[in-house]
C-alpha positions as a printed Julia matrix, in Angstrom:
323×3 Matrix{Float64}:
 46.08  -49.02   -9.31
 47.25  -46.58   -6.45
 47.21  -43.99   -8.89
 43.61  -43.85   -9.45
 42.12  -42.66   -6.18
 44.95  -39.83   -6.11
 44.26  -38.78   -9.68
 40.31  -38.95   -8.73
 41.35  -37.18   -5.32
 43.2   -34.37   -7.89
 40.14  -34.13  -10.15
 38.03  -33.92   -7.17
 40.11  -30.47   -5.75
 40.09  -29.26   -9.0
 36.44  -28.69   -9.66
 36.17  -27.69   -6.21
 38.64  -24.51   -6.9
 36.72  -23.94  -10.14
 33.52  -23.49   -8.18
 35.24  -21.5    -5.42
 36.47  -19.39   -8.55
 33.64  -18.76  -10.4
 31.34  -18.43   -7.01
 31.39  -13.93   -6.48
 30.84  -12.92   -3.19
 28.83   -9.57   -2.23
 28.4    -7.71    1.43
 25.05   -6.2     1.64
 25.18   -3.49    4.94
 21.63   -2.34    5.66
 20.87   -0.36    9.1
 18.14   -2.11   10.68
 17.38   -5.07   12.95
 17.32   -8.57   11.45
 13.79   -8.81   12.33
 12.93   -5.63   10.66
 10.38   -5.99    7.52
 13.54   -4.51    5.07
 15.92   -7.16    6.74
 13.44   -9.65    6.36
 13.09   -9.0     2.39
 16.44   -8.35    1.96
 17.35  -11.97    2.93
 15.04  -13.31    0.71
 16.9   -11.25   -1.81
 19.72  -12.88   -1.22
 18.43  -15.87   -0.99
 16.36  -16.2    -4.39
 19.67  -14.56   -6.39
 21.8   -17.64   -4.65
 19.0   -20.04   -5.84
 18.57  -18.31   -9.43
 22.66  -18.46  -10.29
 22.81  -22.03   -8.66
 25.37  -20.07   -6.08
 27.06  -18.13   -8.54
 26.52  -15.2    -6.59
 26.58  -15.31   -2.65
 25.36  -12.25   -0.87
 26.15  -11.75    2.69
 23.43   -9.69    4.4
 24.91   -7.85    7.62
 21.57   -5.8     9.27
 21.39   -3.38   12.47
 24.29   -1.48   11.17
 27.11   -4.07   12.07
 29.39   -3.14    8.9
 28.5     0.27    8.51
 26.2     2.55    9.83
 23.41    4.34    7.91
 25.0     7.58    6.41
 27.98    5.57    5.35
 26.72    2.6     3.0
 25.97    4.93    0.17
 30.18    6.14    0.2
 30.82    1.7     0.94
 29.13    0.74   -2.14
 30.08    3.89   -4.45
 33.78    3.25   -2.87
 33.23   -0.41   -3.46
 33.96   -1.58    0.51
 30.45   -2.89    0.17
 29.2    -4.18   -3.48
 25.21   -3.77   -2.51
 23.59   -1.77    0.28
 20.38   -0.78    1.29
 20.05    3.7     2.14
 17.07    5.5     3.44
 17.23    8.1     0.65
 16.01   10.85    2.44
 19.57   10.41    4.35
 21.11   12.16    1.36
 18.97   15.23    0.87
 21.87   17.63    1.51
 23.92   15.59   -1.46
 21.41   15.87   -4.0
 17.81   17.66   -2.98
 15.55   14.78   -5.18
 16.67   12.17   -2.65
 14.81   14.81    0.31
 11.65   14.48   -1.62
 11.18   11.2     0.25
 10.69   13.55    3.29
  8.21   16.11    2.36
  5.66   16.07    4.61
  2.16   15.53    2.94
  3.92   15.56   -0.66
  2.86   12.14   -0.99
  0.69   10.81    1.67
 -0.53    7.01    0.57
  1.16    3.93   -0.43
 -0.41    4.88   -3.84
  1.11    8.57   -3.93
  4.63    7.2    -2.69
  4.52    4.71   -5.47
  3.58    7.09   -8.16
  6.7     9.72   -6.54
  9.08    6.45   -6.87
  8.18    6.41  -10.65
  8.59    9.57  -11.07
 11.97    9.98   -9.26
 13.73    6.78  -10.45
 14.57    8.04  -14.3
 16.26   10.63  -12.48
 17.9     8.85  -10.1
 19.26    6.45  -12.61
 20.8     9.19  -14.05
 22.25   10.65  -11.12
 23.44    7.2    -9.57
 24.7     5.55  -12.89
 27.29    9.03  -12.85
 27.95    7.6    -9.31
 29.46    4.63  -10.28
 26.01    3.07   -8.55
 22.17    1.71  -10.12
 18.84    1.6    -8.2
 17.77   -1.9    -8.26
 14.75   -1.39   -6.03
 12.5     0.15   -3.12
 10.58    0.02   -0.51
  8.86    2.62    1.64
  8.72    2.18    5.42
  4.88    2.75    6.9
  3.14    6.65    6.9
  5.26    8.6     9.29
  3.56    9.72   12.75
  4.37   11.46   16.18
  5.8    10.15   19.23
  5.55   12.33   22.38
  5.68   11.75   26.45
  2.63   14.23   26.55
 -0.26   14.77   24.58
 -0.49   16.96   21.66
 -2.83   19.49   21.0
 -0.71   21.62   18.07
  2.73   22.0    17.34
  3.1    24.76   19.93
  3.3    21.81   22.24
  6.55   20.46   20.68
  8.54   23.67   21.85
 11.83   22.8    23.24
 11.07   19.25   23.2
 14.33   16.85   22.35
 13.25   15.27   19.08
 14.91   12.33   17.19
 15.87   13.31   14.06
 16.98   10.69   11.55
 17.02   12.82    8.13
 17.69   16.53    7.17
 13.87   16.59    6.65
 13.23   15.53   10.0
 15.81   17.89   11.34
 13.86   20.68    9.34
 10.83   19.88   10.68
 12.15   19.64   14.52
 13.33   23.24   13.89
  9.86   24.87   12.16
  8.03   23.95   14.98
 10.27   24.82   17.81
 11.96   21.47   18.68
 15.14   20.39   19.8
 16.8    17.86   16.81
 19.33   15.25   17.81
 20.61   13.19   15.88
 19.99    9.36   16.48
 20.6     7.01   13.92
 17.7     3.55   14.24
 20.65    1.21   16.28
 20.87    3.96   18.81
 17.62    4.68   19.37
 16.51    2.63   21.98
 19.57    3.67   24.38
 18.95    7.6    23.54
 15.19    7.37   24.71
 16.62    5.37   27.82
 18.84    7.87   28.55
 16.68   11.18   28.05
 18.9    12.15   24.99
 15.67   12.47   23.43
 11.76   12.3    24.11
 10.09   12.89   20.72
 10.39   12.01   17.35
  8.17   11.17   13.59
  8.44    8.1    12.07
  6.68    5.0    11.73
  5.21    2.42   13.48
  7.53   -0.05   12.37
 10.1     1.49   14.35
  7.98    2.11   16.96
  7.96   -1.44   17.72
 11.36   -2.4    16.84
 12.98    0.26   19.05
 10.08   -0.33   21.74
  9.1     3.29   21.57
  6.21    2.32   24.21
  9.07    1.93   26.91
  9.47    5.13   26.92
  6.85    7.31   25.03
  3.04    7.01   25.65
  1.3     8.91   22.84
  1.35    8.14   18.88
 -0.39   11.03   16.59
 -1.15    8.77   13.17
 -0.35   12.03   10.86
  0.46   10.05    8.14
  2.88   12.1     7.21
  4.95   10.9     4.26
  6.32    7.96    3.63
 10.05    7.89    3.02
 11.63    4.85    0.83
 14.69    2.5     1.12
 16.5     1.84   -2.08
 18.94   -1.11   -2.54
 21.88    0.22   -4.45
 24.44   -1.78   -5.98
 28.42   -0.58   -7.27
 27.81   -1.01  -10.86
 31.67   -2.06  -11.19
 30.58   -5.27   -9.77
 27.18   -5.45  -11.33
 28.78   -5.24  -14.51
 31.36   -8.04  -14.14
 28.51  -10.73  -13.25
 27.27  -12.98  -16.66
 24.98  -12.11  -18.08
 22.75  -15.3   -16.77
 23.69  -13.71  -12.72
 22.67  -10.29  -14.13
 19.01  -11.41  -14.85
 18.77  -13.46  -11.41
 19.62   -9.75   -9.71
 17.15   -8.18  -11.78
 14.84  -10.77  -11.46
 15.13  -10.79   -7.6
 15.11   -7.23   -7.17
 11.76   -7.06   -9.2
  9.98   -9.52   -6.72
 11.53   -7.95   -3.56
  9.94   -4.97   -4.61
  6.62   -6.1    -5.01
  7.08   -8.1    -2.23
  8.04   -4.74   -0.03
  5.68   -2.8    -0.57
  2.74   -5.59   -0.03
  4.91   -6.35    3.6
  5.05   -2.64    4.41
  1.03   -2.32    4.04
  0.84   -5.58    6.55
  3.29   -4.21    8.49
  1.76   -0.48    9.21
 -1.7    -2.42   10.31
  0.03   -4.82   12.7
  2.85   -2.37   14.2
 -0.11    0.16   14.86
 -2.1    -2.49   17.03
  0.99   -3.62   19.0
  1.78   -0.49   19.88
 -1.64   -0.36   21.28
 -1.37   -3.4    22.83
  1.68   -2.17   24.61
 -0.14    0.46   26.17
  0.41    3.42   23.93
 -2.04    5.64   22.85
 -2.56    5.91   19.08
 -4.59    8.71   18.44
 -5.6    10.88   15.29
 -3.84   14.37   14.91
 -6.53   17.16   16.29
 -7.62   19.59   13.81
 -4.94   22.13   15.05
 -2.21   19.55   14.93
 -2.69   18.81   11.25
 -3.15   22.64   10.45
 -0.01   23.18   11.73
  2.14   19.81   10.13
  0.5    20.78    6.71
  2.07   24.64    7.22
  4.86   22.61    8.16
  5.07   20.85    4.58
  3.99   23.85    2.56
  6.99   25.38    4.2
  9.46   22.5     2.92
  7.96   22.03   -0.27
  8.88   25.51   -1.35
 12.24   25.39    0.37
 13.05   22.04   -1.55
 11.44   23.29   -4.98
 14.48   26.1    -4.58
 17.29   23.67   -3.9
 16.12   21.11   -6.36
 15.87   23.44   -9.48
 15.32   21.99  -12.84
 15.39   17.95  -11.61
 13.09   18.8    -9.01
 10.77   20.64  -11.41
 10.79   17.77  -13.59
  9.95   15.35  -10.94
  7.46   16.99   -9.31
  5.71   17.08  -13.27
  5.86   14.04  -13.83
  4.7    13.14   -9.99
  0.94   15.72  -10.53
  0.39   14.8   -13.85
């Protein structure tokens, strides 16, 4: 009779090690705070594929760049350090041009336009990825891109000499056409380079505005609407490929509805990061006349500078993206 609890005991440990067996575990490094609108749907990622495979697949979100920062998730996954990461594409113009397309100011200037670009870029970059060892699962673009500044803006002459954030080759570019000083600051820095006079301008979105508390330290926001670059969750198709088939679908699955879900939260978020902004105390103003003369000479520049660089993928993108 002693025998049975032990043999029960055994039986017990034994489809506990099963589980632990079967259960994969992924790390998903994305670059912004936990409280950012990407972090937010990324968890619920997560979350829905650990529901869907009935915990079959755990993944382990780690935000504000505590596993790796921006520029180096793209090499974790494709080196398989990381199995799933979230990029900013436009951080890997100078690797392939069609991921700068993201950053062309006024290419496409609307949540509508940036979704029609993302269907005309992703054949390609399933293509390009898949001979990366890597697959697009989905994306989301942050809010329309504006300008921070200390001072008012009256035209880009004003931006001479200025320190400007710069995030992205494209926003590098654009420091330089109009006379402006780029430094590099990736999003977890931020906040400390403003504080410390590193830099005093920069063009991006409200989102970040608010999560790097731009109004601390910058009193003016010109709504240019710029562009609207995208996040893409990537995953090491190594790993994809050794789920079931059953895990497979939940990923797919999940990564359908985070999209949609994305790009209905980025909408929501560009109205409400615009009004806290104003309500803490910064000026959000349209560009003047002059000021969007000058940014659209700005992207007419860029546009012909990429079309050289991109050649024959970037000629079939932008096709498909004006027809």
């Amino acid at each position: 009779m002693k025998l049975l609890p032990s043999l029960l005991g055994a039986a017990a440990l034994y489809a506990i090690s099963l589980v632990a067996h079967a259960q994969t575990k992924w790390d998903l490094p994305a670059a912004y705070p936990a409280t950012n609108f990407h972090s937010v749907n990324l968890q619920q990622f997560a979350d829905d594929i650990d529901k869907a495979s009935g915990g079959k697949l755990k993944i382990t979100l780690h935000a504000n760049a505590s596993l790796f920062k921006a520029p180096e998730i793209k090499r974790a996954v494709q080196g398989g350090q990381a199995q799933i990461g979230e990029i900013l594409l436009a951080n890997f113009a100078n690797e392939w041009a069609v991921f700068g397309a993201d950053g062309l100011p006024f290419l496409a200037d609307s949540y509508d336009e940036a979704m029609k670009l993302w269907r005309a870029q992703k054949p390609l970059f399933d293509k390009k990825l898949g001979e990366q060892g890597l697959m697009v699962l989905y994306s989301v673009p942050w809010p329309p891109q504006g300008i921070y500044t200390k001072k008012p803006l009256a035209s880009a002459a004003d931006l001479k000499g200025v320190k400007w954030r710069a995030y992205s080759p494209a926003t590098g570019r654009i420091a330089e056409l109009v006379g402006a000083q780029p430094v590099t600051v990736q999003a977890a820095e931020f906040a400390q380079a403003l504080a410390t006079g590193v830099v005093e301008s920069t063009m991006t979105s409200g989102a970040t505005g608010v999560d790097s508390k731009l109004f601390e330290h910058l009193k003016f926001y010109y709504d240019t609407q710029a562009w609207l670059p995208k996040n893409a969750v990537i995953v090491n198709k190594a790993a994809f490929d050794a789920l079931d088939a059953a895990t497979k679908a939940a990923v797919q699955k999940a990564a359908a509805d985070a999209e949609a879900r994305g790009w209905a939260a980025s909408r929501k978020v560009n109205v409400d990061t615009l009004e806290k902004l104003k309500a803490n105390g910064m000026q959000v103003l349209p560009p003047s006349p002059q000021l969007k003369a000058d940014m659209a000479k700005v992207g007419e520049t860029m546009l012909k500078e990429w079309a050289d660089k991109a050649g024959a993928d970037g000629k079939a993108m932008l096709d498909a993206f004006r027809k």
